[in-house]
N, C-alpha and C positions, 0 to 999 in steps of 0.2 A: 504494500500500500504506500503510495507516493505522501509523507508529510506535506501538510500547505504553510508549513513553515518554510520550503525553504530548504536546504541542504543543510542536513543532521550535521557535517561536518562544521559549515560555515556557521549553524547555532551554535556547539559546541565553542566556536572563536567568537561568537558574540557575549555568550555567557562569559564567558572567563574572562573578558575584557569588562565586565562588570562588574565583577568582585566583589566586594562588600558596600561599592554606591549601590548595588542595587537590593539592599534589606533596609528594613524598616530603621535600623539605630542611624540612618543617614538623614532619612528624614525630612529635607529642608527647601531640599532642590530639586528639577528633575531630575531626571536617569534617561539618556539614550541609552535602550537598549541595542539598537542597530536593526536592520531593515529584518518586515516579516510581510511574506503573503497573504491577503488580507481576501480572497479570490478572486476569479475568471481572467489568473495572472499576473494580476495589478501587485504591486510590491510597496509598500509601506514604512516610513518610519517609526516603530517602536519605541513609543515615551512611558516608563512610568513617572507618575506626578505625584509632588508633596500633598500632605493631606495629616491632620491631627494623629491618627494614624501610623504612620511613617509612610514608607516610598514602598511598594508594591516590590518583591523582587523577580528582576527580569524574568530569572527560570520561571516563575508562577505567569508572567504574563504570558508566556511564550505557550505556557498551557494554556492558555485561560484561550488564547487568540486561535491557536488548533484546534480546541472544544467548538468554536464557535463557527471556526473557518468547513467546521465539516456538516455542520446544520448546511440541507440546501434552501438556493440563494431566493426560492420563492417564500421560504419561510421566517426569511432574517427581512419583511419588511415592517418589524418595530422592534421594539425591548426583546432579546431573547432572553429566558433564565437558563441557567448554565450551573453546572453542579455546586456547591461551594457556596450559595446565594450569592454565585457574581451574575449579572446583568451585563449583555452588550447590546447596544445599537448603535445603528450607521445613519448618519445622516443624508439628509436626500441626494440626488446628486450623480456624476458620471462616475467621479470619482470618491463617492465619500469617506469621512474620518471615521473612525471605529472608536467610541468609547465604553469602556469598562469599567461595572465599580461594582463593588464588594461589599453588601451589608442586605441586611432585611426592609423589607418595602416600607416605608411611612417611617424611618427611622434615619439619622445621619449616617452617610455612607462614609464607608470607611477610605481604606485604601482604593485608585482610581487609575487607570494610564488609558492612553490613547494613539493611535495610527493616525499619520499624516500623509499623505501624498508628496511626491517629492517637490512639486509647485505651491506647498502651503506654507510657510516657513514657521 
């Protein structure tokens, strides 16, 4: 089975180029995680973002974004829930952003990261 992350190799060098910016004791700032496919090809920049919380760590977004990337694309047109009580949806669009966040409905969400296009800065 093809990952829609992307080359298990090239995760692996994005991961580890993350190190411990990308756990929660960091905290403060984003985290480039490094590019993730986001589907129908389109490739992605991978942010976890600060949050009371801490910063989401990459490895966890990297799952959270293949959980998500394998719902099909007729069924990601709003909020999806995703194991973990994370939620993603995608904004409208050709090429839309993916945000994800982590907590129970009607409560402040926790930890949060999001997918850019490479034209979104």
């Amino acid at each position: 089975m093809k990952a829609q992350i992307g080359s298990l190799a090239g995760a692996a060098i994005v991961l580890a180029a993350c190190g411990t910016f990308g756990t929660a004791s960091a905290g403060t700032v984003p985290v480039v995680c490094g590019p993730v496919e986001v589907g129908e090809g389109r490739v992605h920049t991978l942010i976890a973002m600060p949050s009371p919380s801490g910063v989401v760590a990459c490895s966890r977004a990297y799952r959270v974004m293949a959980e998500y990337a394998a719902v099909p694309p007729g069924e990601r047109t709003g909020p999806v829930g995703l194991s973990d009580l994370w939620t993603c949806v995608a904004d409208p669009g050709g090429n839309p952003v993916v945000r994800c966040v982590r907590g129970a409905a009607g409560v402040d969400h926790g930890q949060w990261f999001e997918t850019r296009p490479p034209d979104v800065p």
